[in-house]
C-alpha positions as a Markdown table, in Angstrom:
| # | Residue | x | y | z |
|---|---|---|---|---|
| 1 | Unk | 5.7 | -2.6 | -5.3 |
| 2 | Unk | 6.4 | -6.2 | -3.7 |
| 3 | Unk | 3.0 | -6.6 | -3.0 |
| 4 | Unk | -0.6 | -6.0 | -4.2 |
| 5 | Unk | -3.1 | -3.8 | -3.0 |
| 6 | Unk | -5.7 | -6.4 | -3.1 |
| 7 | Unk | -3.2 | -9.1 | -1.2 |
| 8 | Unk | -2.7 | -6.3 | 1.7 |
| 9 | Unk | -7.1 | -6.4 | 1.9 |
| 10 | Unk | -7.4 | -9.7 | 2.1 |
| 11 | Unk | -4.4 | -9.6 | 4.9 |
| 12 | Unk | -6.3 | -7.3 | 6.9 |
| 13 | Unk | -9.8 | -8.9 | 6.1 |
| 14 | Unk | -11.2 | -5.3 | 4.5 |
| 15 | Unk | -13.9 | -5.8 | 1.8 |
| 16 | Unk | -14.6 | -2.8 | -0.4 |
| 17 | Unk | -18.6 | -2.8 | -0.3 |
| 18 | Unk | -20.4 | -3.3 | 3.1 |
| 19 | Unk | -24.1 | -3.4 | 3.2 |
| 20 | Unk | -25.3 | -1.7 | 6.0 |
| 21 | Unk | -28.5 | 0.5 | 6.8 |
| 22 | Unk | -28.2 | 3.8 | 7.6 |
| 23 | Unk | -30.2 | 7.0 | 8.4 |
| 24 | Unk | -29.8 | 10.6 | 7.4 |
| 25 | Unk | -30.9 | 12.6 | 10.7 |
| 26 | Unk | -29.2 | 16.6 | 10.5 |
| 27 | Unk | -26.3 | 16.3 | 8.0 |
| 28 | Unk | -25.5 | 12.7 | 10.2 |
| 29 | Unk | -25.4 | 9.0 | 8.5 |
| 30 | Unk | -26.6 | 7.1 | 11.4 |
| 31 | Unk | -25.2 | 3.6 | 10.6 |
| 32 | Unk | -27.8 | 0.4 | 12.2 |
| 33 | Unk | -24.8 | -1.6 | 12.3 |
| 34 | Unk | -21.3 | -0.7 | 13.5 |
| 35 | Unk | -18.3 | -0.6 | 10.4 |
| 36 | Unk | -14.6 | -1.1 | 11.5 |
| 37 | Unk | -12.1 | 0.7 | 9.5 |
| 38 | Unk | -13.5 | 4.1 | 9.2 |
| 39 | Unk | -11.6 | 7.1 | 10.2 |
| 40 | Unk | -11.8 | 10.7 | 9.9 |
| 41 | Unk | -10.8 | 12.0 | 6.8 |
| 42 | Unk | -12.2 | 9.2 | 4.8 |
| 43 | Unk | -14.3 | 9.3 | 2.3 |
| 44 | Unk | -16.9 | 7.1 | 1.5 |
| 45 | Unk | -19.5 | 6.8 | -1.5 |
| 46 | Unk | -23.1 | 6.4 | -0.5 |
| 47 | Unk | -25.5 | 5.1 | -2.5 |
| 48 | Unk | -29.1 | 5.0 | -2.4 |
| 49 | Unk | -29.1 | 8.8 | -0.6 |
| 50 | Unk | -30.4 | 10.1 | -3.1 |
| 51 | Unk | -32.5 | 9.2 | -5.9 |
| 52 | Unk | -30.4 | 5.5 | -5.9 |
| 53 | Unk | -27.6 | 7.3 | -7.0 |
| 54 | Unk | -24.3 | 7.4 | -5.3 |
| 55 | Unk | -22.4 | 10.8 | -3.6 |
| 56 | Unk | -19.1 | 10.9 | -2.2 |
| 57 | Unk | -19.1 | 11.8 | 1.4 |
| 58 | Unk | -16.3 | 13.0 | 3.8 |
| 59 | Unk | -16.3 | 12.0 | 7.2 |
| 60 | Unk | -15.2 | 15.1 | 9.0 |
| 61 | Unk | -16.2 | 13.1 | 12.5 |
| 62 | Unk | -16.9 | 9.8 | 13.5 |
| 63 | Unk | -18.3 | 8.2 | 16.6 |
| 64 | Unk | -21.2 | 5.9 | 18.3 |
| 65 | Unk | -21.8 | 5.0 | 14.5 |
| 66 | Unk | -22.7 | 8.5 | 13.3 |
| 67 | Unk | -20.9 | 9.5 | 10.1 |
| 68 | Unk | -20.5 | 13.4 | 10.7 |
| 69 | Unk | -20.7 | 14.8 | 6.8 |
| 70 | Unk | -20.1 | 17.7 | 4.7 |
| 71 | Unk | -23.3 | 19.3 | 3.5 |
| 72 | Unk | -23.5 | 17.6 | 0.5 |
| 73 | Unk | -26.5 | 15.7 | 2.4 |
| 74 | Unk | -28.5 | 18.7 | 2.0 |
| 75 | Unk | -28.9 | 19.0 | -1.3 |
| 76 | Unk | -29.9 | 22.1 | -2.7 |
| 77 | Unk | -31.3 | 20.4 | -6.1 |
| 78 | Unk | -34.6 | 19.7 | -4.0 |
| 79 | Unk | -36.8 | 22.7 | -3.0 |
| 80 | Unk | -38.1 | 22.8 | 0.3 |
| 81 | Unk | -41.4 | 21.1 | 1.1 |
| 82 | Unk | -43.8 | 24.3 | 1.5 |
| 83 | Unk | -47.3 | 24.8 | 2.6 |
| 84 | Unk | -50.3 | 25.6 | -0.1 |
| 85 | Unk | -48.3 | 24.3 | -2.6 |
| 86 | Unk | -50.1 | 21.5 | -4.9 |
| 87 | Unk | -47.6 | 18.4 | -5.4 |
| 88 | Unk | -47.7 | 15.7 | -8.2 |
| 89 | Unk | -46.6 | 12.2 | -8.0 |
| 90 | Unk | -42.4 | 11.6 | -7.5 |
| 91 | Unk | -42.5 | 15.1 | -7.0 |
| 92 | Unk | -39.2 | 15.0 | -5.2 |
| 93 | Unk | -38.6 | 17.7 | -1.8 |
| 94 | Unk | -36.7 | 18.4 | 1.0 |
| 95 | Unk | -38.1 | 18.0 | 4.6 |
| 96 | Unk | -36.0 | 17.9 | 7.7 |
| 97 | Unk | -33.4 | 17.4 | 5.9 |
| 98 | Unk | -34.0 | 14.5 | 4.4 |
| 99 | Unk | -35.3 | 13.8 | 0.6 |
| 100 | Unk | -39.1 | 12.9 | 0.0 |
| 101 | Unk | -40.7 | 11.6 | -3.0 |
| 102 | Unk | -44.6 | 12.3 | -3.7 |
| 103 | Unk | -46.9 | 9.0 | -3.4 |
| 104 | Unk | -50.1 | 11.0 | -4.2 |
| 105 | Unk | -51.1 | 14.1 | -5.7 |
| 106 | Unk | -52.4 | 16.6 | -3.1 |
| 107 | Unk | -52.3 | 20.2 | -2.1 |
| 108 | Unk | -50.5 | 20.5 | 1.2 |
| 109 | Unk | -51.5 | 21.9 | 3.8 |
| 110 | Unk | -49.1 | 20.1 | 6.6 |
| 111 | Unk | -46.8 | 17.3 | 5.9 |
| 112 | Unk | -48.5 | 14.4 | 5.7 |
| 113 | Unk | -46.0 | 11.2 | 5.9 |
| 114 | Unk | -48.8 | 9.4 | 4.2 |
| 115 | Unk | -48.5 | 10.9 | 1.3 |
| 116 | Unk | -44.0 | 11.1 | 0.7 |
| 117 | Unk | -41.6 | 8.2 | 1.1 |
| 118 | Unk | -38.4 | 8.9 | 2.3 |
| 119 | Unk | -36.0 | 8.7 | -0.3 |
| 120 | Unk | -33.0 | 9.6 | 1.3 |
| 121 | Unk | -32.0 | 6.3 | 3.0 |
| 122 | Unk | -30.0 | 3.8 | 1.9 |
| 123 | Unk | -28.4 | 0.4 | 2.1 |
| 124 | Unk | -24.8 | 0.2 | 0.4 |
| 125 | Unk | -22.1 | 2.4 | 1.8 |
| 126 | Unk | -18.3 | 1.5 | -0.1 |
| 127 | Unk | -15.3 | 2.9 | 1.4 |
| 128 | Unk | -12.4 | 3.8 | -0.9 |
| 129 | Unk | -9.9 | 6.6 | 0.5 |
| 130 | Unk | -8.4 | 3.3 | 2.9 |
| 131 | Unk | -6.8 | 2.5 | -0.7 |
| 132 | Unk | -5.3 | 5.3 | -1.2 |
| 133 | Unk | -3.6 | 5.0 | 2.4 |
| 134 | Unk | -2.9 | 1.6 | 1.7 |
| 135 | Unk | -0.8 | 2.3 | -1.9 |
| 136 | Unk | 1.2 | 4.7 | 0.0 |
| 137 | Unk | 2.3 | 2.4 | 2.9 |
| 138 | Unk | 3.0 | -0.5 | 0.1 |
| 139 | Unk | 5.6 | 1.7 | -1.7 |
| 140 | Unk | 6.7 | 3.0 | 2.1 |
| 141 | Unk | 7.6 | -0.1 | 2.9 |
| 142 | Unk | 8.2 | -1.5 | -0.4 |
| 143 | Unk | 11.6 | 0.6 | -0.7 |
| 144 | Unk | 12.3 | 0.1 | 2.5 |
| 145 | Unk | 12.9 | -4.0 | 2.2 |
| 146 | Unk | 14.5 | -3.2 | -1.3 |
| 147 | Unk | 16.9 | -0.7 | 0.4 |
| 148 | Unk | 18.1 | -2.9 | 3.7 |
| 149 | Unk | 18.1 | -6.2 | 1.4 |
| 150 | Unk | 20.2 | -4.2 | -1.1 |
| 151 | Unk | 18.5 | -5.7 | -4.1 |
| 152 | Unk | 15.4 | -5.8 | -6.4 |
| 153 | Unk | 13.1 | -8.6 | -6.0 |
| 154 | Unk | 10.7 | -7.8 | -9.0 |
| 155 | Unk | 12.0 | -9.1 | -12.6 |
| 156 | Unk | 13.5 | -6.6 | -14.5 |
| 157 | Unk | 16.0 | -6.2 | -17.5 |
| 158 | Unk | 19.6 | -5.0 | -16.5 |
| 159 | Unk | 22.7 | -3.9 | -18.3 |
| 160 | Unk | 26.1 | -4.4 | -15.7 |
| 161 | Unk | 29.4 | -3.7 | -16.7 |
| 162 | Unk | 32.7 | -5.4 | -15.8 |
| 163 | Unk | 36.0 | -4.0 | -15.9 |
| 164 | Unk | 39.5 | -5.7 | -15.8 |
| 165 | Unk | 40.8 | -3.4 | -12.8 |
| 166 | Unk | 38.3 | -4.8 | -10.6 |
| 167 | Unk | 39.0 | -8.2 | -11.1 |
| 168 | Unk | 42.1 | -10.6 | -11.4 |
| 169 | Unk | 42.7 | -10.9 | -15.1 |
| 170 | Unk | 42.4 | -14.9 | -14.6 |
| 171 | Unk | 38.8 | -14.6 | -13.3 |
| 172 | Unk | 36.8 | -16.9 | -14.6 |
| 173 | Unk | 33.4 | -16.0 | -12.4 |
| 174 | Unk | 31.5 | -13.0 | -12.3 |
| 175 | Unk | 28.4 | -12.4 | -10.5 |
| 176 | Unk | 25.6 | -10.2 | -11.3 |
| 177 | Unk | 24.8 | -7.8 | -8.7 |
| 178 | Unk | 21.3 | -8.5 | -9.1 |
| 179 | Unk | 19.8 | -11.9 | -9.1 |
| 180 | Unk | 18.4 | -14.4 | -9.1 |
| 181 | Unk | 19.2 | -14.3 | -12.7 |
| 182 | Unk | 16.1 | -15.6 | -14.8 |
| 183 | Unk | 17.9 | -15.5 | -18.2 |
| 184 | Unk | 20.7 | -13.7 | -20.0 |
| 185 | Unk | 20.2 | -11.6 | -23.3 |
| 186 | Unk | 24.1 | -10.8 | -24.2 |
| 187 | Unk | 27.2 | -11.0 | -23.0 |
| 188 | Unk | 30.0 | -8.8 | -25.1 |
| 189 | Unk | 33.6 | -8.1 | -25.1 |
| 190 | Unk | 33.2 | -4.5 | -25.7 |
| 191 | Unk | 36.9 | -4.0 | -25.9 |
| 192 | Unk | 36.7 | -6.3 | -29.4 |
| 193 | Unk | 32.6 | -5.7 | -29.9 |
| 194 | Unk | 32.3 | -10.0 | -29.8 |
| 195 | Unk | 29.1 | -11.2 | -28.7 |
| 196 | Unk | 30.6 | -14.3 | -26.7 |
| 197 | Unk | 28.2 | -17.7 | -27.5 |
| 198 | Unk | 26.3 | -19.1 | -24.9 |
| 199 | Unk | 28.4 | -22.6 | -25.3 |
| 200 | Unk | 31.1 | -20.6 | -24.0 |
| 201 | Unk | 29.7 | -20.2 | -20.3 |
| 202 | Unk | 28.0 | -21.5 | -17.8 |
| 203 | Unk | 24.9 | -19.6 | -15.6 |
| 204 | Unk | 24.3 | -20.6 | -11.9 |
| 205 | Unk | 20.4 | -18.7 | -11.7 |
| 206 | Unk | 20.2 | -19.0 | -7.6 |
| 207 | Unk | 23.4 | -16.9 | -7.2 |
| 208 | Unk | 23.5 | -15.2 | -10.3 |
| 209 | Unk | 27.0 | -16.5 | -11.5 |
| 210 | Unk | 28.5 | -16.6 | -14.8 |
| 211 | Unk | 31.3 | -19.0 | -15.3 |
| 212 | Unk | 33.3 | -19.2 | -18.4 |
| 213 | Unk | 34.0 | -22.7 | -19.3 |
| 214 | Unk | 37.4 | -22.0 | -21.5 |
| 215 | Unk | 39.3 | -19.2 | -20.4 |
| 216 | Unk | 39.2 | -16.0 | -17.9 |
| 217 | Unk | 36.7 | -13.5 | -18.8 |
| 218 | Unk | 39.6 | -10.5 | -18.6 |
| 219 | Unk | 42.4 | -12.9 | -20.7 |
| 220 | Unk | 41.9 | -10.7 | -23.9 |
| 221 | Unk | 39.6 | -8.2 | -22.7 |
| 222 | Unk | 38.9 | -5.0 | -20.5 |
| 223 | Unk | 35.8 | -4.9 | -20.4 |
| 224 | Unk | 32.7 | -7.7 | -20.4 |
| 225 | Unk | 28.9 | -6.3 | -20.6 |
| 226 | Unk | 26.2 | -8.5 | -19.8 |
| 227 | Unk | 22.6 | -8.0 | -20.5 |
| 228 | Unk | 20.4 | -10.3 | -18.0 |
| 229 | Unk | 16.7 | -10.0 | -16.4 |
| 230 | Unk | 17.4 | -11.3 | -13.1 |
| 231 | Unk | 14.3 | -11.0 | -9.9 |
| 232 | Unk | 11.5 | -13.4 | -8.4 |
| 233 | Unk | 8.6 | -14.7 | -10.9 |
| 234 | Unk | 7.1 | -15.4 | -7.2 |
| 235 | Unk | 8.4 | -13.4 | -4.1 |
| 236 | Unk | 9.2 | -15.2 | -0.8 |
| 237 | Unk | 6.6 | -15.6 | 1.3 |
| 238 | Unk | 9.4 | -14.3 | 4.2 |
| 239 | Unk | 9.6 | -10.7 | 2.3 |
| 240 | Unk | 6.2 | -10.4 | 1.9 |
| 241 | Unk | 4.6 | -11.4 | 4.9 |
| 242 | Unk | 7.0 | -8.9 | 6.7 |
| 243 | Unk | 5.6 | -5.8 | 4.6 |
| 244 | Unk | 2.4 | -7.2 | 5.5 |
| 245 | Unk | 2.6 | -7.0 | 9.1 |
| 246 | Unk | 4.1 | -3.7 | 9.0 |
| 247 | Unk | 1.3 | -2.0 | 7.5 |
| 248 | Unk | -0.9 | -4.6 | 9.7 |
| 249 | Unk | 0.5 | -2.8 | 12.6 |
| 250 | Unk | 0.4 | 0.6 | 11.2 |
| 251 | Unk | -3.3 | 0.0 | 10.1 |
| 252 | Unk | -4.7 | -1.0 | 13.7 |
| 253 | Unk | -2.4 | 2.5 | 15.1 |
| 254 | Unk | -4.7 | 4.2 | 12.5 |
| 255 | Unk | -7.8 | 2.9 | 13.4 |
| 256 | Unk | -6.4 | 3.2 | 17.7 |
| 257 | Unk | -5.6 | 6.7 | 16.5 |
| 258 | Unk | -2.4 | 6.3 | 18.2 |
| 259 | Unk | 1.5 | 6.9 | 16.7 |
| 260 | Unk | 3.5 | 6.0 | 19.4 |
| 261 | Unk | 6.6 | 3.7 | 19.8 |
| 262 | Unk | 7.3 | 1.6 | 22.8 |
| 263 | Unk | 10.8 | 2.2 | 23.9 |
| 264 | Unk | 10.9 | 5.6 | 22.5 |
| 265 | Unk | 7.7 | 7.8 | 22.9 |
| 266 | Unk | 6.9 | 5.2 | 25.7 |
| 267 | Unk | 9.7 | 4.3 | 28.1 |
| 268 | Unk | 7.5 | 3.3 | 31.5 |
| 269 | Unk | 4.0 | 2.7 | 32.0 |
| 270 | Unk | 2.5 | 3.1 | 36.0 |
| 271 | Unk | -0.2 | 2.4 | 38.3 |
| 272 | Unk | 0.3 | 3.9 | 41.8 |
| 273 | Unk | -0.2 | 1.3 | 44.2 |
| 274 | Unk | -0.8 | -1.5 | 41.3 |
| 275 | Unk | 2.0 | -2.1 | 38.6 |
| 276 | Unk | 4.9 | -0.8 | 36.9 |
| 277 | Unk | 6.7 | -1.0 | 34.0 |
| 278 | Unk | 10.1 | -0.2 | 32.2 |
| 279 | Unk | 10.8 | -1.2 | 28.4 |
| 280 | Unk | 13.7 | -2.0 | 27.5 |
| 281 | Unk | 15.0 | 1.5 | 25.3 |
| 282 | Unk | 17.8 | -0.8 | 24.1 |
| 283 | Unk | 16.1 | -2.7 | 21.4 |
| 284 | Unk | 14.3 | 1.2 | 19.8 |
| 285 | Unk | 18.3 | 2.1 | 20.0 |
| 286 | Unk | 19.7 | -1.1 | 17.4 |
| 287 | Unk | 16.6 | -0.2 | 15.7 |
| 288 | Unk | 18.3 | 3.8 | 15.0 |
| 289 | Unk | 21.6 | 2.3 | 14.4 |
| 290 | Unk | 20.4 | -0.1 | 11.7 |
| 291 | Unk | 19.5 | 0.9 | 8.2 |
| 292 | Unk | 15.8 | 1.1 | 7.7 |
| 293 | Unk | 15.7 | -0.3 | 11.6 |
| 294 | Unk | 13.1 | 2.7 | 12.0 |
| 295 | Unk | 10.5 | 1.7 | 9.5 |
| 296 | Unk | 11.2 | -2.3 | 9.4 |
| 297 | Unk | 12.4 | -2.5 | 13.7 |
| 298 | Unk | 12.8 | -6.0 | 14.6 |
| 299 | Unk | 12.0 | -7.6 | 11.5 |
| 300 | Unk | 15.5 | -6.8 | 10.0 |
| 301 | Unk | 16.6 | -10.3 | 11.7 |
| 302 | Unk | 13.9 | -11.7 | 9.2 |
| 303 | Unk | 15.0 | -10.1 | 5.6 |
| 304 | Unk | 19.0 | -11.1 | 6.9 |
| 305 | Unk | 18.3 | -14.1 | 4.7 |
| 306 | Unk | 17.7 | -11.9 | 1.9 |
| 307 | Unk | 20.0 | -9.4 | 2.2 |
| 308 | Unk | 22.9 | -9.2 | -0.6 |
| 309 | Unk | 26.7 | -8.8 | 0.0 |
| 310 | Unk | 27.8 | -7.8 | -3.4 |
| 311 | Unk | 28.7 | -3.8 | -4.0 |
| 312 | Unk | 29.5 | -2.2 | -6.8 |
| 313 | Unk | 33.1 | -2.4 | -7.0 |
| 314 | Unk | 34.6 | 1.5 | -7.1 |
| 315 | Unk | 36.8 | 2.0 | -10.8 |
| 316 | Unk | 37.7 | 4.6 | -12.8 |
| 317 | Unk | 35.2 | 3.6 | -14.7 |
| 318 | Unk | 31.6 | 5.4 | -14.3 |
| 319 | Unk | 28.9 | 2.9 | -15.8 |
| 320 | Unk | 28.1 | -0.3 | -13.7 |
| 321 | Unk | 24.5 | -1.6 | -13.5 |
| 322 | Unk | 21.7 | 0.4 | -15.9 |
């Protein structure tokens, strides 16, 4: 992945652990403070419910602050507070749906609130099921940049091929088809087995061209392997920051609750008697014609700078880049 998880959290300002209060009131976490981010469908772990200890909860509904849960919140390890029953301190109960613990011995009679503490409030809630969301729009988008740029940007170890009918035999450049090159293991005349000396040629890293200083690579030879790791130690701020505000854009759409695309889905907006609108359709239509244009749009025109012109040259041949 081109980027980290934790770099995409710190883009969109998300912290893992929010301190908030909260009360349980029927099967609801009734938050005192508001917390941006939530959806449906997340799940969150709650901690100091129950016993300080900390559940996972799934928000089946969300809204005015109220955390609409799975039943979890009733929890059937308590017995139900009854009447003529004689308690003993940190007896533990449940009440209205909420969790008490005994503060004095007593045989009850009616529930006295003088004699429980509430147990089942708390003050740390940490959502986690955004990072799961988050991984998967990384790699989305991820692949996406690699596939329109036409290249790898993360170091890795490569084995490329070269053959004779691809090339003039007086070449005396070959590029890698991945780079930048960081280093180069072997090169090899496999039609003699001759590892060739590293005196003998010359590496441009940028551009990820090998020059040999004496003669043409093909002169003697019909085929030249070279083992190289080639890709960024650092990325470029350019490819990263556009993956960033892709999933920037995505992540607000989540939060709207809204999936549509301006140009497509939305081609005029109205107000009788007020405004009117008309986007322009042409600019969703280069975005279909170009590769990846429907995941990356407009920001294409940004990873041009990136994007590589070498191919794999077609030969009878069947091995090129491992």
């Amino acid at each position: 992945m081109l980027v980290s998880l934790l770099d995409i959290k710190k883009h969109l300002k998300l912290t893992d652990k929010i301190n908030v209060d909260f009360n349980v009131i029927d099967d609801k976490i009734v938050l005192l403070k508001s917390i941006t981010g939530l959806v449906v469908g997340d799940t969150i772990l709650v901690q100091g419910l129950i016993d300080n200890e900390s559940i996972e909860v799934k928000i089946t509904a969300f809204s005015n602050n109220q955390i609409v849960t799975v039943p979890e919140l009733d929890n059937e390890a308590y017995a139900q507070w009854e009447t003529a029953e004689n308690y003993s301190l940190d007896d533990k109960v449940r009440y209205q749906r909420k969790i008490y613990n005994c503060i004095e011995g007593h045989e009850s009679a009616e529930f006295d609130h003088d004699k429980w503490e509430v147990i089942s409030e708390g003050t740390s809630i940490t959502v986690t099921t955004n990072d799961d969301w988050l991984e998967d729009q990384i790699k989305l988008y991820s692949q996406a940049v690699e596939l329109y740029c036409k290249r790898i940007f993360t170091k890795q170890t490569y084995t490329q091929t070269f053959y004779y009918d691809q090339y003039r035999r007086n070449t005396r450049d070959l590029f890698t088809y991945q780079y930048p090159v960081v280093s180069i293991t072997s090169i090899t005349d496999k039609t003699h087995n001759i590892v060739i000396p590293e005196t003998e040629y010359r590496l441009n890293k940028p551009l990820g061209k090998v020059y040999h200083k004496d003669t043409a690579w093909f002169a003697g030879s019909d085929e030249i392997e070279i083992v190289y790791e080639a890709g960024y130690e650092e990325l470029p701020e350019v490819v990263t920051n556009v993956i960033k505000r892709l999933i920037n854009q995505d992540y607000n759409k989540r939060n709207l609750g809204e999936n549509f695309q301006i140009g497509s889905d939305i081609q005029s907006l109205s107000v009788a008697g007020v405004m009117s609108l008309s986007f322009d359709t042409s600019l969703y239509a280069t975005n279909r014609r170009n590769k990846m244009g429907e995941l990356l749009g407009s920001l294409t025109n940004v990873l041009d700078a990136y994007r590589s012109s070498r191919n794999v040259i077609p030969s009878p041949q069947d091995i090129y880049v491992e």
